[in-house]
C-alpha positions as CSV (number, residue, x, y, z in Angstrom):
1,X,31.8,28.1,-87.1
2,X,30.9,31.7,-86.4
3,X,33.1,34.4,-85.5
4,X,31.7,34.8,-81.8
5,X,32.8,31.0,-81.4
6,X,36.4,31.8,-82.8
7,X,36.7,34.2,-80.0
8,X,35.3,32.1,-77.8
9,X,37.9,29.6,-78.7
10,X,41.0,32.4,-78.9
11,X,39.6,33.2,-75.2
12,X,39.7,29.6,-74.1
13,X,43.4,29.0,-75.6
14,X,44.4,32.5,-74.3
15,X,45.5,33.8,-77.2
16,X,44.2,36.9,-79.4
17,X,43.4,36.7,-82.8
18,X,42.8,40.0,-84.1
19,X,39.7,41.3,-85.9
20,X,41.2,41.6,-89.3
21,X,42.1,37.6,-89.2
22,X,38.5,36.3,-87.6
23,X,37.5,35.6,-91.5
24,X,40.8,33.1,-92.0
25,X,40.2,31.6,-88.9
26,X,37.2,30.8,-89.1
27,X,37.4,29.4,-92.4
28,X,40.8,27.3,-91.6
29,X,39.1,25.5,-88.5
30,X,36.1,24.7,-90.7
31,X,38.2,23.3,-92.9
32,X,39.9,21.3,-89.9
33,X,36.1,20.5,-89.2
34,X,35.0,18.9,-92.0
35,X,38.2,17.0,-93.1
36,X,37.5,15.4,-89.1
37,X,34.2,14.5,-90.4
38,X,35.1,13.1,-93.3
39,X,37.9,10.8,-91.4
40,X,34.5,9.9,-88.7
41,X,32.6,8.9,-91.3
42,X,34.9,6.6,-92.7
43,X,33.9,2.5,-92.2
44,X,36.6,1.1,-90.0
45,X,35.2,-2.1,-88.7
46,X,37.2,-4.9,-89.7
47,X,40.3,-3.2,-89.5
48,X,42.6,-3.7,-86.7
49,X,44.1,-0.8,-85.2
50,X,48.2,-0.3,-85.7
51,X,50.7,0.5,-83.2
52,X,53.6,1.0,-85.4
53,X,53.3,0.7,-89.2
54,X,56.2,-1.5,-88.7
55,X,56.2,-4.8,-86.8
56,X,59.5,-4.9,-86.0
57,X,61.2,-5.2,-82.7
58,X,63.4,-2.7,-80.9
59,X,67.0,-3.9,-80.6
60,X,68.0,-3.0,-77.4
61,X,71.6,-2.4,-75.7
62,X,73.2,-4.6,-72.7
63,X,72.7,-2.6,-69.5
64,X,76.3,-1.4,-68.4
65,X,78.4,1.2,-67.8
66,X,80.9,2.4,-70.3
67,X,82.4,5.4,-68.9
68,X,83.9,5.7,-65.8
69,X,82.7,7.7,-62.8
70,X,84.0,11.2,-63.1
71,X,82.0,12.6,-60.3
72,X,84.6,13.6,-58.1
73,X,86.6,15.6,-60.7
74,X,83.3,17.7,-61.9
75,X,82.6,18.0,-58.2
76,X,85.7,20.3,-57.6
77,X,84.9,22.4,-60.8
78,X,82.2,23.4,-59.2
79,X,81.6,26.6,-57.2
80,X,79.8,24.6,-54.7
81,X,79.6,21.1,-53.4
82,X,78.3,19.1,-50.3
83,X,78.1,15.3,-49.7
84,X,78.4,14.7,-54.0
85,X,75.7,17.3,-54.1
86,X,76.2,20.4,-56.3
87,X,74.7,23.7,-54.2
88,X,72.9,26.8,-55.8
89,X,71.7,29.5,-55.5
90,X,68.2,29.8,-53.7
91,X,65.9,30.7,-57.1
92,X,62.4,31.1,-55.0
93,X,61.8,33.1,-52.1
């Protein structure tokens, strides 16, 4: 990596990087660089890929409702309400 492709890069992301910093970005994203190349040139076949580390199963909770419904009572805190619908203000013109 060169300097011209770091601010290449900083254009493409939108963000600036100024002059004084070019040298330790360069040389971090090299560094991101090679470490990717070292993890590519590693001999995976054989090994089959992981979807958790852990094969264990998700316990999952029955489907109900445990509160009651409230809707009413939150409806006439509010400034505005219409057919269980809360109004607002109009944000975009």
């Amino acid at each position: 990596m060169d300097p011209s492709e770091i601010h290449k890069l900083a254009e493409l992301a939108k963000i600036e990087i100024d002059d004084s910093h070019i040298s330790e970005v360069t040389a971090r994203i090299s560094d991101v660089l090679a470490l990717v190349d070292q993890l590519q040139a590693v001999d995976t076949r054989g090994v089959t890929p992981m979807a958790h580390p852990l094969d264990t199963v998700q316990r999952l909770r029955a489907d109900q409702v445990t509160e009651p419904n409230n809707r009413e009572a939150f409806q006439k805190l509010a400034p505005e309400a219409e057919a269980g619908l809360y109004l607002v203000p109009k944000v975009i013109d």
